[in-house]
C-alpha positions as CSV (number, residue, x, y, z in Angstrom):
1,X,66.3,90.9,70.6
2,X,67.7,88.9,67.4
3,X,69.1,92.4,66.1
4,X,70.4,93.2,69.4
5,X,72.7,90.3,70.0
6,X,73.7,89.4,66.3
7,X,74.8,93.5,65.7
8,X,78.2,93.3,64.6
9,X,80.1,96.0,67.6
10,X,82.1,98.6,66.2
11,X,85.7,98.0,66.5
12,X,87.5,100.6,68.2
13,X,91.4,100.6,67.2
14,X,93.1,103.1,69.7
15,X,96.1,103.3,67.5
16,X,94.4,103.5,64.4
17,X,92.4,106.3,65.7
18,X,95.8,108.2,67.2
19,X,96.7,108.3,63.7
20,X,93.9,110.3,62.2
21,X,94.5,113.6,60.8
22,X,91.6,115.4,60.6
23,X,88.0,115.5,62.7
24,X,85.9,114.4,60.3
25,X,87.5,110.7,60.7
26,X,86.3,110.9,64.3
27,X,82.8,111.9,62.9
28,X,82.8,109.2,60.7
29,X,83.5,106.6,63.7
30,X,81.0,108.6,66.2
31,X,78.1,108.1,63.6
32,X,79.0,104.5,63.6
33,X,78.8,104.4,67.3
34,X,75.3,106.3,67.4
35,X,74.3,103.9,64.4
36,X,74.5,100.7,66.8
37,X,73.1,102.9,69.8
38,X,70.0,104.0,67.6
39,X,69.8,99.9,67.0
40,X,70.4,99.0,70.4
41,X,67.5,101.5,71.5
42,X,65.2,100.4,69.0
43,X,65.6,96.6,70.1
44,X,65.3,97.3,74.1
45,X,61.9,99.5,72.9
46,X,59.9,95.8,71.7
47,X,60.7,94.5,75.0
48,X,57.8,93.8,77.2
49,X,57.0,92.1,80.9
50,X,53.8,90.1,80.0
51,X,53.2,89.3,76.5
52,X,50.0,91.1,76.5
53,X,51.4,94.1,76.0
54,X,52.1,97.5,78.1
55,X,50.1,98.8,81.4
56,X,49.8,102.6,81.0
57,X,52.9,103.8,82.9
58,X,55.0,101.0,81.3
59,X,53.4,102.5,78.3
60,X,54.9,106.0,78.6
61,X,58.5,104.5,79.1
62,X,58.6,102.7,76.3
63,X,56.8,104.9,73.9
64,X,59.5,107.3,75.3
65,X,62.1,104.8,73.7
66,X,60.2,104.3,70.4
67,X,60.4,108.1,70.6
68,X,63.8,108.1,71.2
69,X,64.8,105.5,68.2
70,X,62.8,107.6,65.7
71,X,64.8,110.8,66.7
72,X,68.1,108.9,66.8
73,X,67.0,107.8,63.3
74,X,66.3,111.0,62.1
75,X,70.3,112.0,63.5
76,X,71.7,109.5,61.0
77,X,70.0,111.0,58.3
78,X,71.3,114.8,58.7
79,X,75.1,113.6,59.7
80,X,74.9,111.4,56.4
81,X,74.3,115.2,54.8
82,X,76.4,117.1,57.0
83,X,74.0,119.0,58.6
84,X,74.9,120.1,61.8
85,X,72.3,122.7,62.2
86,X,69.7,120.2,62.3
87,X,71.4,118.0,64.8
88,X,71.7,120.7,67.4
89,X,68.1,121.1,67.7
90,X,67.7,117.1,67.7
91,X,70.2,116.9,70.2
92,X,68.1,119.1,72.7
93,X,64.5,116.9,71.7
94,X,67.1,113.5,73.0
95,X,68.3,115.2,75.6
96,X,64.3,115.7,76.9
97,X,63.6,112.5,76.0
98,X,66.7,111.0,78.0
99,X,65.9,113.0,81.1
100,X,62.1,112.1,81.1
101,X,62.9,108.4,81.2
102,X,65.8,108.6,83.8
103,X,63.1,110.7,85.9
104,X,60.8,108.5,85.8
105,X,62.0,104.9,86.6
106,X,64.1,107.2,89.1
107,X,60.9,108.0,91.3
108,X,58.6,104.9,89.8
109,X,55.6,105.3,91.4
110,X,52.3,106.0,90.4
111,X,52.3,109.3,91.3
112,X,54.9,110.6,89.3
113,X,53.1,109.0,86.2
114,X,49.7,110.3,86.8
115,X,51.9,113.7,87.6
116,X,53.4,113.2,84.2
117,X,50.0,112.5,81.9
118,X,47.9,115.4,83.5
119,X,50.4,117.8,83.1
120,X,50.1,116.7,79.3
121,X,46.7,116.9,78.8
122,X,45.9,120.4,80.3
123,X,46.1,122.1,76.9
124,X,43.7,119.7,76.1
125,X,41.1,120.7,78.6
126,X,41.7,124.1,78.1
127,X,40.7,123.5,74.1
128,X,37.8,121.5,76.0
129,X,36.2,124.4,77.6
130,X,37.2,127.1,75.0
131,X,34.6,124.7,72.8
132,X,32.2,124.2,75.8
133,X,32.0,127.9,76.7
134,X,31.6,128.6,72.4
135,X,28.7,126.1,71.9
136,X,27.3,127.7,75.4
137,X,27.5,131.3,73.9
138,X,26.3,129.9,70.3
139,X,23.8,128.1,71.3
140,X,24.4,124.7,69.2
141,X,27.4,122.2,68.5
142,X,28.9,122.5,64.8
143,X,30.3,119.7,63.4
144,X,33.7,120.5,63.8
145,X,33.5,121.2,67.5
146,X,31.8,117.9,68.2
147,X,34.6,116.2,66.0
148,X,37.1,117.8,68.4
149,X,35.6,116.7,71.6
150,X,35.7,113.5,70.6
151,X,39.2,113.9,70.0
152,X,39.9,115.9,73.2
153,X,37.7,112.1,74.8
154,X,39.6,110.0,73.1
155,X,43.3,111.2,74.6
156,X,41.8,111.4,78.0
157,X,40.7,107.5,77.7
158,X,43.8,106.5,76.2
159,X,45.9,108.4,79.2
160,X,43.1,106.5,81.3
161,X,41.9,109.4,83.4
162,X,38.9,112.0,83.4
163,X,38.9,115.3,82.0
164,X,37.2,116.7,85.4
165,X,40.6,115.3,87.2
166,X,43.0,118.0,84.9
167,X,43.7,121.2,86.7
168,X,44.0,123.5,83.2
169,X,44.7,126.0,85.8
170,X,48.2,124.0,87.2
171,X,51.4,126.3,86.5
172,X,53.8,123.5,88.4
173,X,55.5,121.4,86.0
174,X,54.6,117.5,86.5
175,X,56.5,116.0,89.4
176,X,56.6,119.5,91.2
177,X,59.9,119.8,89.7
178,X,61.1,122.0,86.7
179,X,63.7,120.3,84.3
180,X,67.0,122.0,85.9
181,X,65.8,120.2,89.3
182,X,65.2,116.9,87.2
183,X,68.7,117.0,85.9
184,X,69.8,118.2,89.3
185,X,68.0,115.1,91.4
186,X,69.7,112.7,89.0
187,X,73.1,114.4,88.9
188,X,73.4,115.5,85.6
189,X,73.1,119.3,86.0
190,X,76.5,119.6,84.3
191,X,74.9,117.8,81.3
192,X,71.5,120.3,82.0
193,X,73.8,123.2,81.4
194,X,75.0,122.1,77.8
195,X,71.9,119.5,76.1
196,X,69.5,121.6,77.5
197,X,69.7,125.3,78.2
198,X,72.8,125.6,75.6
199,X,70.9,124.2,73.1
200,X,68.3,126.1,73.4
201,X,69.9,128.2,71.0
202,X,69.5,126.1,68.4
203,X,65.5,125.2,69.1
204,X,64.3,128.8,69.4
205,X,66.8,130.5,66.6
206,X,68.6,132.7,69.8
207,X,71.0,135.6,68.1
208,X,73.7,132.7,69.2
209,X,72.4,130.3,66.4
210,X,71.9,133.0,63.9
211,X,75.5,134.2,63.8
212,X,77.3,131.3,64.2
213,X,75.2,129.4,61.5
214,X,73.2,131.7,59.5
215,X,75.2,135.0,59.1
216,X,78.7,135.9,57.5
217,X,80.2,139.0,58.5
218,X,81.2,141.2,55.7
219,X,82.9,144.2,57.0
220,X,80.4,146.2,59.2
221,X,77.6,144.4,57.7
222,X,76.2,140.4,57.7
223,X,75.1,139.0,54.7
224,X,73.3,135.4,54.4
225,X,74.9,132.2,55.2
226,X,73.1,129.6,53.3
227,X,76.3,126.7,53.3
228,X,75.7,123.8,55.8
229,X,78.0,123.6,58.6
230,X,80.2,120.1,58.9
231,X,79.2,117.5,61.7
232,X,81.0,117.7,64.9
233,X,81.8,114.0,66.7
234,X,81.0,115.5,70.3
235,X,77.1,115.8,70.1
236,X,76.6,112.1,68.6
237,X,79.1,110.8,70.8
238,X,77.4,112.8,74.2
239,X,74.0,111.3,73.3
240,X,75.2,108.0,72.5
241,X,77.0,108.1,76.1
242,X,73.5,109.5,78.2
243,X,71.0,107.0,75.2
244,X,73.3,104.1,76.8
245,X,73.2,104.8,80.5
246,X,69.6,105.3,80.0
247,X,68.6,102.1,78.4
248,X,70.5,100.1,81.6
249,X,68.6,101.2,83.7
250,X,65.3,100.7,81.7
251,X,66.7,97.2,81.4
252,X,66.9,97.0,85.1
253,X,63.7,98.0,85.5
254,X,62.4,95.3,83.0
255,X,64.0,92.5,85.5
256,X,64.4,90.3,82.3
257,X,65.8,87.1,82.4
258,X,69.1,87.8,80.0
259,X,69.1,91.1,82.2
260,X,73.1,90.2,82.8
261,X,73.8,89.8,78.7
262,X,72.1,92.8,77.8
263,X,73.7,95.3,80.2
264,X,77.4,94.1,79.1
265,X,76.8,94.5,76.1
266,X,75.7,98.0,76.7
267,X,78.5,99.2,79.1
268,X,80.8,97.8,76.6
269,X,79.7,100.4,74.3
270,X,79.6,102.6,77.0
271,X,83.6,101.6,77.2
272,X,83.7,102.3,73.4
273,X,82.4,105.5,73.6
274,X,84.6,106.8,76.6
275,X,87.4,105.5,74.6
276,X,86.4,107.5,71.3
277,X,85.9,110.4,73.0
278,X,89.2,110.7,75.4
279,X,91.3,110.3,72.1
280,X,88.8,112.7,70.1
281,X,89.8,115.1,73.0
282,X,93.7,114.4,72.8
283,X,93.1,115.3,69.3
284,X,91.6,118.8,69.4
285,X,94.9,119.6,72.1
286,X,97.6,118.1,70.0
């Protein structure tokens, strides 16, 4: 937690930033802010109860987090290049990842996790029995087959469960609840509407992503729109807010002994980031 406590904060000037002129200034400052979240997230990730390492379910939370720095990573690279295109589809994957974590340490128990893992592995049993029923009809195991299945073995060992315990058959999303109702149980169905569903655009290339950022009208025809599109402060600034609120309460759940230093230190970014975005808002109504 060296990193985490020897970060140098952003400063946030509130009259400094009344003065800017145009919205890339505010992107500038937002990608600073999602910089020292991304850091922040990455630190909270090495964290661990025993020194021995994870148990399984502590496991998927924090591999959840490593997730979760690698994409907030990935966001620094495409605002460096102005690509906002790219950071509209990342923003849905940390939105996921965000409500997956909040979910879980919401209901923490052991059924929610084993919920979780077999509802990830069904494809795999399904590829199990596609190779099983193949060998059956074939009459012998090719080398490639026997390869996967030792795959398909290994996954199921890792997730610590059987592969006759997977329902391939189960249509109900893990937890019994679909992501809307996930959002919905922990409040943020506002947030649902925008991170998720809205961005869906951006993940499946909806007619909505195609003319806004891929097409130019010309006349009663489109042509090709090949120019990136400039980065927007809301979208870093939204998932630095939600990363935040996310890693106090894996924190809490951690019951570390600088518990206290680390959760300041993360609602006064949260305070930083509420700041940024009021004026940012101010801005765009002036």
């Amino acid at each position: 937690m060296k990193n985490f406590f020897n970060y140098k904060c952003i400063e946030i000037n509130e009259d400094e930033i009344k003065s800017f002129k145009n919205e890339s200034q505010f992107s500038k400052l937002a990608f600073e802010i999602i910089r020292e979240t991304a850091i922040y997230t990455s630190e909270i990730a090495t964290i661990k109860k025993r020194k021995e390492g994870w148990t399984r379910n502590e496991a998927i939370l924090g591999a959840h987090l490593v997730r979760l720095s690698k994409l907030l990573s990935i966001v620094l690279d495409q605002a460096s290049k102005n690509h906002q295109e790219i950071l509209n589809i990342l923003s849905r994957l940390i939105y996921e990842t965000l409500l997956n974590i909040m979910f879980l340490l919401h209901q923490n128990n052991d059924e929610i996790f084993e919920s979780f893992v077999k509802y990830s592995l069904r494809n795999d049993k399904r590829l199990w029995n596609r190779i099983e029923d193949n060998i059956q009809t074939r009459g012998e195991e090719l080398p490639i087959e026997r390869r996967m299945k030792e795959s398909i073995l290994y996954n199921f060992e890792q997730a610590e469960i059987t592969i006759k315990e997977v329902d391939e058959k189960m249509k109900a999303p893990w937890g019994d609840k679909s992501t809307y109702k996930r959002a919905e149980d922990l409040g943020i169905e506002k947030m649902h509407l925008h991170m998720f569903s809205g961005q869906s655009h951006a993940i499946h290339g909806n007619w909505n992503d195609l003319i806004f950022y891929h097409l130019k009208r010309n006349g009663n025809y489109f042509e090709p729109d090949f120019n990136w599109s400039k980065v927007r402060p809301q979208g870093m600034l939204s998932q630095s807010l939600f990363t935040t609120n996310a890693l106090k309460q894996y924190v809490l759940f951690l019951e570390i002994p600088i518990e206290n230093e680390v959760i300041n230190r993360l609602e006064n970014l949260e305070k930083r980031i509420s700041t940024v975005d009021a004026l940012h808002e101010k801005f765009l109504h002036c």
